[in-house]
Backbone as JSON, one array per atom type, in Angstrom:
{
  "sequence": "XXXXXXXXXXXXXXXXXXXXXXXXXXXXXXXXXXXXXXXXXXXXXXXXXXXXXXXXXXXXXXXXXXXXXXXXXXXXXXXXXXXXXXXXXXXXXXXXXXXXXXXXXXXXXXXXXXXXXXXXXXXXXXXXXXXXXXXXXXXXXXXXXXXXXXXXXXXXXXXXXXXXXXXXXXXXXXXXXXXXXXXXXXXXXXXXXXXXXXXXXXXXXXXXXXXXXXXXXXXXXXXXXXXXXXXXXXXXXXXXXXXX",
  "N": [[0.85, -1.19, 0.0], [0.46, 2.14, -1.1], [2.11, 4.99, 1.22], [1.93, 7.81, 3.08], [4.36, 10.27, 3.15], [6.15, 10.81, 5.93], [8.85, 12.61, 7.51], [11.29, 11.73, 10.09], [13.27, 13.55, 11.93], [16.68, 12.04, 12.74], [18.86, 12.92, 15.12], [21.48, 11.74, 14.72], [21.54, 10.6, 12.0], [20.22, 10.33, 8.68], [16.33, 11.52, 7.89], [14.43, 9.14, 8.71], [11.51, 7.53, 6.6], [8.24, 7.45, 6.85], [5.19, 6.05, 5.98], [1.56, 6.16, 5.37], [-1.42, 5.4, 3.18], [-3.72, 6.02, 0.64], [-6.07, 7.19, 1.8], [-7.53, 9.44, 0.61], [-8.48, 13.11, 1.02], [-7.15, 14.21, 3.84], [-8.78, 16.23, 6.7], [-7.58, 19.6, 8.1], [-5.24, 18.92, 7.35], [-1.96, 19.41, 5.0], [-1.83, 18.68, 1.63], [0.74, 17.61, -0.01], [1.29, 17.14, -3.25], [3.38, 15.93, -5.95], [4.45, 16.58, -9.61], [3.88, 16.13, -13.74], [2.3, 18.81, -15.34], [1.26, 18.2, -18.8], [4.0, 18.68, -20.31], [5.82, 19.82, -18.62], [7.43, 20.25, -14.96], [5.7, 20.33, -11.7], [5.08, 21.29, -8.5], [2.28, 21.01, -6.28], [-0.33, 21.67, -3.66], [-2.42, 21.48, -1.35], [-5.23, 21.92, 0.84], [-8.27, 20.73, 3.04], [-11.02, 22.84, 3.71], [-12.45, 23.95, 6.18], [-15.12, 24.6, 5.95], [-15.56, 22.34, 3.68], [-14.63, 23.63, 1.25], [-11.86, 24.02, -0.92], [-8.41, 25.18, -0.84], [-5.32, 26.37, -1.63], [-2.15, 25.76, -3.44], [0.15, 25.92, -6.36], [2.86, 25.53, -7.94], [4.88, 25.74, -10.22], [8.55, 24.47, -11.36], [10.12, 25.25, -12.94], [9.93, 27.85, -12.78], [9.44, 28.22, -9.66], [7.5, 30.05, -8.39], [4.69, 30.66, -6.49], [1.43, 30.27, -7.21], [-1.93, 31.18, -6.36], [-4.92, 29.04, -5.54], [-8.38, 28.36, -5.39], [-10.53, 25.68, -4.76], [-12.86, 22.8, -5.11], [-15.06, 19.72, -4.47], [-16.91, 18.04, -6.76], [-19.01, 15.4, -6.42], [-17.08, 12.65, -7.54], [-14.94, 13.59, -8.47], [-11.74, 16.2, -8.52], [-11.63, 19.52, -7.89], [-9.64, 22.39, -9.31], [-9.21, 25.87, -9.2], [-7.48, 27.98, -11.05], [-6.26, 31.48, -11.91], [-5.8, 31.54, -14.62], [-6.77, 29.34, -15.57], [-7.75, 25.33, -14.95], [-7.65, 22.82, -13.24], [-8.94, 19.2, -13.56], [-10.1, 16.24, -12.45], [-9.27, 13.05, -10.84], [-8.52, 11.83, -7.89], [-6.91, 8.88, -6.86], [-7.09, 5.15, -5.32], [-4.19, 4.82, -5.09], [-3.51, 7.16, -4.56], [-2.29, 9.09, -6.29], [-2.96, 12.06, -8.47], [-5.27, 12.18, -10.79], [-5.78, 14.0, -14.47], [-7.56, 16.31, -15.77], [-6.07, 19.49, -17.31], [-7.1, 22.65, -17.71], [-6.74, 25.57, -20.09], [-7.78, 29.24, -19.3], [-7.65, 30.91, -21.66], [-7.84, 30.94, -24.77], [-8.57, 28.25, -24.89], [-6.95, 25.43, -24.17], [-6.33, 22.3, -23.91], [-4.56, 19.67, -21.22], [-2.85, 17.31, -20.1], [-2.5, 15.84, -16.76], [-0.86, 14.51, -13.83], [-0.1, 14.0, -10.61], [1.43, 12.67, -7.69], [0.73, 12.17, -4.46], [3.16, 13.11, -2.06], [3.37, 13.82, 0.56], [2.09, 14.59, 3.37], [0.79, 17.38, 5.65], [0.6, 18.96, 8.86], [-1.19, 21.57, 9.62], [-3.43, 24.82, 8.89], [-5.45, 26.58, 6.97], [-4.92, 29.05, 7.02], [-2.08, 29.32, 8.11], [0.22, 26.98, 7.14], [3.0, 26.33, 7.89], [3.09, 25.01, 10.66], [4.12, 24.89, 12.98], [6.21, 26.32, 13.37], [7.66, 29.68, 13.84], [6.84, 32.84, 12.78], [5.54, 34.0, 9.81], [3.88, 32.18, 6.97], [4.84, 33.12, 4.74], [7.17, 34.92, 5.27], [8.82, 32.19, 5.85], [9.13, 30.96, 3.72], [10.95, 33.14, 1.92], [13.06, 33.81, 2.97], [13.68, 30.48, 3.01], [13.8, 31.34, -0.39], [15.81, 33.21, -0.17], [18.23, 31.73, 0.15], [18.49, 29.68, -1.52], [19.26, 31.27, -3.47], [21.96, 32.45, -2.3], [23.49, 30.59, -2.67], [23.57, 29.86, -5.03], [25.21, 31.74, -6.11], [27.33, 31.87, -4.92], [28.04, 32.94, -1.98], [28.7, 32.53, 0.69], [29.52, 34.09, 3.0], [26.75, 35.03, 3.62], [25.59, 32.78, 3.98], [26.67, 31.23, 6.35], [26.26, 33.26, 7.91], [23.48, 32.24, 8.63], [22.96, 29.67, 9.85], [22.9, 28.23, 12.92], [25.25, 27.53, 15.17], [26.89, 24.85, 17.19], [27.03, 23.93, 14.07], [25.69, 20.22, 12.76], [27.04, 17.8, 10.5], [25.91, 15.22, 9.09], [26.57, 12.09, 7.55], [26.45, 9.38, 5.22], [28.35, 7.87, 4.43], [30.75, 8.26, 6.32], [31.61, 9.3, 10.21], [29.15, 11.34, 12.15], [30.31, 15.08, 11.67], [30.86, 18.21, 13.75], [30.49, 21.33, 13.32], [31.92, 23.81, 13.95], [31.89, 26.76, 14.18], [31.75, 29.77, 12.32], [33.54, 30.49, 10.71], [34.9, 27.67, 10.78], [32.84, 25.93, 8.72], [32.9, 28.05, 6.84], [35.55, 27.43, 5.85], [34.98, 24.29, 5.12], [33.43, 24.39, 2.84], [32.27, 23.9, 0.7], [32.36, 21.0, 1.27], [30.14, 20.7, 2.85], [28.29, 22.07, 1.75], [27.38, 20.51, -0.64], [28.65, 19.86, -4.06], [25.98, 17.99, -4.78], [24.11, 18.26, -2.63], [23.25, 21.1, -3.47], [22.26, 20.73, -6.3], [20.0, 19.4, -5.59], [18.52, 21.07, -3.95], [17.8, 23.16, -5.72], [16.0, 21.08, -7.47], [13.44, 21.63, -6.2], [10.71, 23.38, -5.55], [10.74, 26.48, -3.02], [8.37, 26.89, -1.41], [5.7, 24.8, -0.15], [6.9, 23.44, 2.14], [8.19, 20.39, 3.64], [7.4, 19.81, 6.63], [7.92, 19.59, 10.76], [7.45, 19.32, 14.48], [10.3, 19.6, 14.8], [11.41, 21.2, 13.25], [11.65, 22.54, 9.47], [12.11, 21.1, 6.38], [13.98, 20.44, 3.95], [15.37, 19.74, 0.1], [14.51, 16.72, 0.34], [15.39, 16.1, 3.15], [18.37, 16.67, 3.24], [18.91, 18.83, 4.12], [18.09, 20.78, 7.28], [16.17, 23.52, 8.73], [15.2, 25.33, 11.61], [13.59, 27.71, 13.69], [15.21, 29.5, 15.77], [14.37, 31.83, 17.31], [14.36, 33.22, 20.49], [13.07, 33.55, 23.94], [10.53, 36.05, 24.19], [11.92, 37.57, 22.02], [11.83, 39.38, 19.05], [9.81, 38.58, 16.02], [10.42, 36.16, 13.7], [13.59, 33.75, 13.68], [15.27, 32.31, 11.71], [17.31, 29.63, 10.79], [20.15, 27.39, 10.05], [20.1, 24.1, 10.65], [21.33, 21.0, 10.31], [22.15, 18.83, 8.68], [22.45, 16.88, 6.08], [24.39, 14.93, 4.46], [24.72, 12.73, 1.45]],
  "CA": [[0.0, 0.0, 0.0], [1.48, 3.35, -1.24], [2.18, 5.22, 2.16], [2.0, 9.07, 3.12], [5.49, 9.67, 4.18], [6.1, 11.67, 7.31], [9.91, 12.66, 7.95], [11.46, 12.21, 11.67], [14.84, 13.82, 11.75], [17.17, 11.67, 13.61], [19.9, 13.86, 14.62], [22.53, 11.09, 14.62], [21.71, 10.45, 10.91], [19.29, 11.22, 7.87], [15.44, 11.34, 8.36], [13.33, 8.28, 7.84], [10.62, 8.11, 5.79], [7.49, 6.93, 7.22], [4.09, 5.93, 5.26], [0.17, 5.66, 5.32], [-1.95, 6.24, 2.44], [-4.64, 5.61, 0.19], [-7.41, 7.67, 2.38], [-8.59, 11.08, 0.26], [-8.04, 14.68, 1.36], [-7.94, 14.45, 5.25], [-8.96, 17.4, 7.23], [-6.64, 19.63, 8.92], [-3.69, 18.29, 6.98], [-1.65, 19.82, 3.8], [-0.94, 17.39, 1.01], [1.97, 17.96, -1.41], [1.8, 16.16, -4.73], [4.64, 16.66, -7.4], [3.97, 15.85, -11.01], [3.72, 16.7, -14.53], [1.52, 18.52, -16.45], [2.34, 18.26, -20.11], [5.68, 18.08, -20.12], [5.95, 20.9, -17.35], [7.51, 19.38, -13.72], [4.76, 21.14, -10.71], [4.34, 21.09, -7.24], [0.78, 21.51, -6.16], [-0.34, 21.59, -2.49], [-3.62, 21.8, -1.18], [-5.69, 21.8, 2.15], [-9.62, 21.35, 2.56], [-11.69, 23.88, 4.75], [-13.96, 23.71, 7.48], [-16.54, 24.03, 5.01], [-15.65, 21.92, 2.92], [-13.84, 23.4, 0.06], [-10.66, 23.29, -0.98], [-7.52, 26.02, -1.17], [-4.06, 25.94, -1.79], [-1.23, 26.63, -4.63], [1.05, 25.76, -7.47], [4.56, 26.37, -8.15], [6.41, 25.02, -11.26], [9.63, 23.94, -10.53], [11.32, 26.18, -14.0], [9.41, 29.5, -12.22], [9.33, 28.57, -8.45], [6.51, 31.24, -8.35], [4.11, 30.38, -6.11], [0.31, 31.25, -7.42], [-3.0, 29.96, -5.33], [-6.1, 28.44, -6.41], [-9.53, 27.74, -4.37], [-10.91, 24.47, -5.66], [-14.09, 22.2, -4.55], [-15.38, 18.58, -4.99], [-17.53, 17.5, -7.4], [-18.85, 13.85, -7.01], [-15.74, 12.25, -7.51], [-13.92, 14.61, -8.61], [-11.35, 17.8, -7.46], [-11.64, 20.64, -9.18], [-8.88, 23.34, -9.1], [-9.53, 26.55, -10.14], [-6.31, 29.04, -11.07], [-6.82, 32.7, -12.9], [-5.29, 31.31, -15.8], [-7.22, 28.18, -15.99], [-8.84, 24.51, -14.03], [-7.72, 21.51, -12.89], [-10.09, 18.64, -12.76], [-9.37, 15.19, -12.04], [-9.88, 12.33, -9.9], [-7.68, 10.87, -6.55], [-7.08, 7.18, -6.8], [-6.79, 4.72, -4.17], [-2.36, 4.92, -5.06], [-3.01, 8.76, -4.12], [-2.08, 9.6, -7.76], [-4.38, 12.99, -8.63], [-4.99, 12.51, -12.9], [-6.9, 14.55, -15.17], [-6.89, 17.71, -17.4], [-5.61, 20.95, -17.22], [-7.95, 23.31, -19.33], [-6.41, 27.07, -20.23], [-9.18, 29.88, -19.76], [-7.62, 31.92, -22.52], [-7.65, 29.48, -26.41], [-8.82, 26.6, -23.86], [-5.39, 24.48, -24.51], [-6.05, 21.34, -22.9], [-2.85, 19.44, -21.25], [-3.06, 15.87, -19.07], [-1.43, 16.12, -15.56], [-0.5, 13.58, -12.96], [0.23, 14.72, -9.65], [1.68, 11.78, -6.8], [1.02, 12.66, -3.25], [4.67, 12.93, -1.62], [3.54, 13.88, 1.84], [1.15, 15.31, 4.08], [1.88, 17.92, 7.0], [-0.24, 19.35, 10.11], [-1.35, 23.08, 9.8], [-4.33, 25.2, 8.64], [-5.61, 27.27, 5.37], [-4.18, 30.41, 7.26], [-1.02, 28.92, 7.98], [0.67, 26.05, 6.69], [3.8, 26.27, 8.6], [1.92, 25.41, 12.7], [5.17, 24.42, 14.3], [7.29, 27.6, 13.18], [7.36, 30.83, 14.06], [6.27, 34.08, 12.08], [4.34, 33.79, 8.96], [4.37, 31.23, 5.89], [5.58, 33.99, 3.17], [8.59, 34.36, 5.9], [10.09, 31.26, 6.11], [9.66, 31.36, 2.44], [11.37, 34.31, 1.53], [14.01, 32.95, 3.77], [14.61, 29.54, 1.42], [14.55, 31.55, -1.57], [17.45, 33.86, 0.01], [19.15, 30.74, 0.83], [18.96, 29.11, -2.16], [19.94, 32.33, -4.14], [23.23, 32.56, -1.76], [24.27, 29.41, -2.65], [23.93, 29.45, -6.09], [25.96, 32.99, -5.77], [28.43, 31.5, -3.55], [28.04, 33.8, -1.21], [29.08, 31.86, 1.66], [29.55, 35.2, 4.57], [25.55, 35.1, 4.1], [25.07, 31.2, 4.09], [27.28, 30.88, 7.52], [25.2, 33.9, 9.44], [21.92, 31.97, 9.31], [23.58, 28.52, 10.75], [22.72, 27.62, 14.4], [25.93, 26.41, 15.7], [27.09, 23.83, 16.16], [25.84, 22.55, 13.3], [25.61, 18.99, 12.43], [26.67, 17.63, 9.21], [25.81, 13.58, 8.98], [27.07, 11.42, 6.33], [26.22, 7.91, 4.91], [29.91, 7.27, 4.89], [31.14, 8.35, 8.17], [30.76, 9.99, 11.13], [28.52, 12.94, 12.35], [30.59, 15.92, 11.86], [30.49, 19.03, 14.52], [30.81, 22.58, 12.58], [31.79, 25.1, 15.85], [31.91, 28.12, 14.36], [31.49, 30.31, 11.17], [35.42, 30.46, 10.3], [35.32, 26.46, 10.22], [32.0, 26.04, 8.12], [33.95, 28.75, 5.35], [36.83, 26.5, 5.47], [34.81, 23.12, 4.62], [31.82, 25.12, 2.93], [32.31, 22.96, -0.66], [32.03, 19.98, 1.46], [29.27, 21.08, 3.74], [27.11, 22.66, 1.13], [27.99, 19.95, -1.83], [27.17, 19.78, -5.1], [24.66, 16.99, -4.92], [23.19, 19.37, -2.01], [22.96, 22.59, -4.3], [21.63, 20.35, -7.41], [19.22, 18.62, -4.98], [17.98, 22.14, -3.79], [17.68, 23.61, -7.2], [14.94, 20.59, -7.97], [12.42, 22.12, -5.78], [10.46, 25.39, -5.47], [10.79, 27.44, -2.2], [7.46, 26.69, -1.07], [5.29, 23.47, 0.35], [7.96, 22.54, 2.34], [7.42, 19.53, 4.83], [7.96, 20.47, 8.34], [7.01, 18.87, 11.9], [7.78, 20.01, 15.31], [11.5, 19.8, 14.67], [11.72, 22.27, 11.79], [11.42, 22.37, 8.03], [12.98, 19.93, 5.56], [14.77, 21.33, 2.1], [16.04, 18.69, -0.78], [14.42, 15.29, 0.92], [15.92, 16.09, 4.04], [19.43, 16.8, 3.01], [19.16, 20.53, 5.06], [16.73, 21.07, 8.06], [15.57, 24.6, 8.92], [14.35, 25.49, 12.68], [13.07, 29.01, 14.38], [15.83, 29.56, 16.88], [13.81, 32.76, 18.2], [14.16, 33.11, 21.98], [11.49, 33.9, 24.43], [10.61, 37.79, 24.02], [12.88, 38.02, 20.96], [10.63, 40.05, 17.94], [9.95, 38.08, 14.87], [11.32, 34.5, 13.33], [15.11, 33.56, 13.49], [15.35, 31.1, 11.26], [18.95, 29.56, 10.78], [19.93, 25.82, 9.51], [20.9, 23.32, 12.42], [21.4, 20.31, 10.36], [23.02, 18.89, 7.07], [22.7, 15.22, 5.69], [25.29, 14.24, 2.88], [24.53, 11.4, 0.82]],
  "C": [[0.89, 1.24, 0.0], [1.17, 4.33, 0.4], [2.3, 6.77, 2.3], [3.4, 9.91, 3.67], [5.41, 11.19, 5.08], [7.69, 11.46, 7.88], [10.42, 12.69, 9.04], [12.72, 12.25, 11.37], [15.28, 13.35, 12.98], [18.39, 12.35, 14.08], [21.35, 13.15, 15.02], [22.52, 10.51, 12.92], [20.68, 10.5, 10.07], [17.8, 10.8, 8.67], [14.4, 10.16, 7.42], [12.23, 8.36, 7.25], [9.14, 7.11, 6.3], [5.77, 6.78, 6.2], [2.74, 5.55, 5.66], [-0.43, 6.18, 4.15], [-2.56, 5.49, 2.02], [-6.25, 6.21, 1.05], [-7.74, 8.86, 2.07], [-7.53, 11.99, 1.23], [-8.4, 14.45, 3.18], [-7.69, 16.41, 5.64], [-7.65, 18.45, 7.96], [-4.79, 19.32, 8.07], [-3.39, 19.1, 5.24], [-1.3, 18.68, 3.14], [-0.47, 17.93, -0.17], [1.9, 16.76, -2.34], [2.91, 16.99, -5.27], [4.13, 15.56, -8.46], [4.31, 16.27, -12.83], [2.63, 17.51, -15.3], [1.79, 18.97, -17.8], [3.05, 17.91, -20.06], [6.55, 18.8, -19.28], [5.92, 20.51, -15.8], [6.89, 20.7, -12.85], [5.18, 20.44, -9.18], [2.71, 21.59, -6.63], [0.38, 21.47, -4.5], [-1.81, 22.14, -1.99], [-4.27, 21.46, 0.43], [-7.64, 21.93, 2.2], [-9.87, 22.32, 3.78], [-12.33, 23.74, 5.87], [-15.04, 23.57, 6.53], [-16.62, 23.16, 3.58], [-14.57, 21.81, 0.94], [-12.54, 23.42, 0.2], [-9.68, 25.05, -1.21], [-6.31, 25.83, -0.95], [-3.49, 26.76, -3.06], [-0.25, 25.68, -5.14], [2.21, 25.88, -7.8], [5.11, 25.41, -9.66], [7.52, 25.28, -11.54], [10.78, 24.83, -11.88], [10.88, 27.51, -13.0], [9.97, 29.82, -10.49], [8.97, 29.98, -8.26], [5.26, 30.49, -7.9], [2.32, 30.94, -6.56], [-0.93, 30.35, -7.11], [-3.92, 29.85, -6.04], [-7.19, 28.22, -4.94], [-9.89, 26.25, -5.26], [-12.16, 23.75, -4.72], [-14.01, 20.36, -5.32], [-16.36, 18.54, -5.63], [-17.89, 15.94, -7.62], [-17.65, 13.32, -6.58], [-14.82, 12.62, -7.88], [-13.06, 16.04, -8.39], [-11.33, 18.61, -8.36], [-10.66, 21.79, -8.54], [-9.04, 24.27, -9.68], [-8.23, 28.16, -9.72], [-7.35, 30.39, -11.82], [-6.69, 32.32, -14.17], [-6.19, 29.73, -16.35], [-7.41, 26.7, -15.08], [-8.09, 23.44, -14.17], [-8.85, 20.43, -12.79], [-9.52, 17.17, -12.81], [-10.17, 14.09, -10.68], [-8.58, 11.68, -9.05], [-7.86, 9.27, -6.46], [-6.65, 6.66, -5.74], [-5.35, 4.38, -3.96], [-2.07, 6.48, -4.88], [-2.17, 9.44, -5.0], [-3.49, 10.66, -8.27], [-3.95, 13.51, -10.21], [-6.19, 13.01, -13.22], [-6.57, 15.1, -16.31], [-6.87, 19.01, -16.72], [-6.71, 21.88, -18.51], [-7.5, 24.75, -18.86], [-8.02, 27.65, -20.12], [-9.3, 30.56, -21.26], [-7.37, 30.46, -24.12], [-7.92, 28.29, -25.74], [-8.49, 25.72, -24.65], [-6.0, 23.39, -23.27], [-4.65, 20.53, -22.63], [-3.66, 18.3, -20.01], [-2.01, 16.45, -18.21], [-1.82, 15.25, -14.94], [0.42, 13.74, -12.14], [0.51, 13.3, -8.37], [1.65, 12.21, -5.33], [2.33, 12.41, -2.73], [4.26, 13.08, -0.22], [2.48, 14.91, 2.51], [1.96, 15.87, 5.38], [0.74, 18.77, 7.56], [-0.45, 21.0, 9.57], [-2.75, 23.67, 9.27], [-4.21, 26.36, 7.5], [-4.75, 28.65, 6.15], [-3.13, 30.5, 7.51], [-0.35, 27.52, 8.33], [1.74, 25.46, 7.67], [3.61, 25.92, 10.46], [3.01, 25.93, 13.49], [6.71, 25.24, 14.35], [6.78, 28.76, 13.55], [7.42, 31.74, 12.78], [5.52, 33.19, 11.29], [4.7, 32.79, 7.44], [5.65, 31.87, 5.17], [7.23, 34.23, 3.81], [9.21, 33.33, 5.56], [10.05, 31.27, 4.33], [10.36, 31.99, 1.52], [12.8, 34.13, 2.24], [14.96, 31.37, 2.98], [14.96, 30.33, 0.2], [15.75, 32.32, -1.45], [18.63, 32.75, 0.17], [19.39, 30.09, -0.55], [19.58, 30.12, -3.55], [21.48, 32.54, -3.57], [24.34, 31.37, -2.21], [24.59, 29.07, -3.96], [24.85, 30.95, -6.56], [27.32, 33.08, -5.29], [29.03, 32.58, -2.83], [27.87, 33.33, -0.02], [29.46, 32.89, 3.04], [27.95, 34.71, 4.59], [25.29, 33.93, 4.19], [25.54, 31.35, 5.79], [26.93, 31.99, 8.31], [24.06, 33.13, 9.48], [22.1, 30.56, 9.35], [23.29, 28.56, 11.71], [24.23, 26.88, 14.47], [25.91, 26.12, 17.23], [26.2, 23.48, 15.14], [26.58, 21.21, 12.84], [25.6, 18.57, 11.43], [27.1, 15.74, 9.7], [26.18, 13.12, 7.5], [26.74, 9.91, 6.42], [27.55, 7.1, 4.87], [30.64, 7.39, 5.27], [30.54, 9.02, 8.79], [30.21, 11.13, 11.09], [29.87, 14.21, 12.62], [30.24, 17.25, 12.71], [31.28, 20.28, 13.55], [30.97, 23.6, 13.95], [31.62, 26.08, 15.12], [31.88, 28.37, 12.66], [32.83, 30.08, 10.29], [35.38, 28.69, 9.83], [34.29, 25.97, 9.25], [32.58, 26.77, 6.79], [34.93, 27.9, 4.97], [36.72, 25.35, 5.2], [33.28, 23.69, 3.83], [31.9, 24.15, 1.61], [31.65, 21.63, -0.22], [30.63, 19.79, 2.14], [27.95, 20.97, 2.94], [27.46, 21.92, -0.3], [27.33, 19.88, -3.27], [25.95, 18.81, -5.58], [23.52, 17.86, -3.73], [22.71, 20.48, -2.54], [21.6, 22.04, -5.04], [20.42, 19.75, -6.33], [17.84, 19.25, -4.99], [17.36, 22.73, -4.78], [16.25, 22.76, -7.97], [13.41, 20.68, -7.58], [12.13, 23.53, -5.52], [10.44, 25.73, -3.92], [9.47, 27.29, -1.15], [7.06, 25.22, -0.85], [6.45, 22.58, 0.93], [7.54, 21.48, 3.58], [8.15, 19.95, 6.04], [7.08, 19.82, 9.68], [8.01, 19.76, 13.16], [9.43, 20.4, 15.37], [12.0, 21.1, 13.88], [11.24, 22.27, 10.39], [12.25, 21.86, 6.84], [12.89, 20.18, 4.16], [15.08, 19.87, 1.4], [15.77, 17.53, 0.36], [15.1, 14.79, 2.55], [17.5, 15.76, 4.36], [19.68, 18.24, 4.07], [17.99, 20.5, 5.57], [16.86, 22.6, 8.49], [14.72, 24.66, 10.29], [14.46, 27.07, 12.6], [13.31, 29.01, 15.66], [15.53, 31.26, 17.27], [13.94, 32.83, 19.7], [13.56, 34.07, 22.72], [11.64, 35.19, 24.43], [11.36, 38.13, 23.24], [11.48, 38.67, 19.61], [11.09, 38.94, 16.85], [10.81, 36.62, 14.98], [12.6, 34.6, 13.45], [15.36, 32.16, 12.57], [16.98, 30.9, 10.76], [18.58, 27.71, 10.95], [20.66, 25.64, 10.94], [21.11, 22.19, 11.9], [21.66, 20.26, 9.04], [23.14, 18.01, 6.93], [23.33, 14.88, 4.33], [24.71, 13.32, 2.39], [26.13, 10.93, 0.8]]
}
């Protein structure tokens, strides 16, 4: 049975991947598909309401430009509805969401097939529960991060670190980073290029996150909100780093 996965970061080595699935849109919960439509790679992400319907958003993965949609059920089917044009489709019991894409403007139709990747706790007003400040924050936050990196602009990567930080590896031990100075001086290895390219394959948005923090490239880089008590606003800064 295809499974919903649910990441627990171990912080002696990467985060497992846990599964349930095959049960519809639950309440309360965000669910991230990734997919195609056409020949155009998406992320899609959606949440239902209290009353019922449905809202959420889009990103494709050339733009990483986030743009939302309300949507409803029909019967057996979800209906998404952008400015530019409708999703409709049906959820199968492998939590695969297929249909058609119909343009509003020359109504261009286009097939899409969307795979649930993962569901995560929060509400239509914010996504993020178990972080501090506001979604568009921590967002605005990855895309500076992943703009620094493809910049290599490594002074601004190594201020928004938590140290120590923790870099784990599949083929040795957990590394301890003390300080900014030693992080610059292994930053190639730290921040590698299977970590960059990893980063680079997702948009900025729908990221999965649980009480620990928020999880970049498959849980290659975790993201917490080291704020402290009576401090103004989010602090967000990485605390964790899994090599392959």
């Amino acid at each position: 049975m295809r499974m919903k996965k649910i990441a627990l970061l171990l912080v002696a080595f990467f985060p497992f991947v846990l599964t349930c699935g095959g049960q519809g849109l639950e309440p309360g919960m965000w669910h991230d598909f990734r997919g195609t439509r056409g020949d155009q790679k998406l992320q899609v992400s959606l949440i239902v309401r209290e009353d019922g319907t449905l809202t959420g958003s889009q990103c494709l993965l050339t733009q990483d430009r986030k743009i939302t949609f309300s949507g409803r059920r029909e019967g057996g089917q979800i209906i998404l509805s952008l400015a530019d044009g409708e999703y409709r489709g049906m959820l199968d019991a492998q939590d695969v969401f297929r249909g058609t894409w119909k343009e509003i403007a020359g109504g261009k139709s286009l097939p899409f097939q969307m795979t649930l990747q993962s569901t995560v706790a929060g509400s239509p007003e914010k996504r993020y529960a178990f972080m501090g400040g506001t979604d568009a924050e921590l967002e605005r936050f990855v895309r500076n991060l992943k703009a620094a990196l493809r910049n290599e602009d490594h002074e601004w990567v190594a201020r928004q670190v938590s140290y120590p930080l923790r870099v784990n590896s599949s083929s040795q031990r957990s590394q301890m980073i003390k300080n900014k100075a030693q992080l610059i001086a292994s930053f190639s290895k730290v921040f590698s290029p299977a970590l960059r390219s990893r980063l680079g394959q997702d948009c900025s948005c729908h990221l999965f996150h649980n009480y620990q923090g928020a999880m970049l490239a498959e849980g290659m880089l975790w993201i917490g909100d080291m704020a402290q008590d009576g401090q103004k606003g989010p602090v967000f800064r990485i605390f964790s780093v899994n090599l392959l």
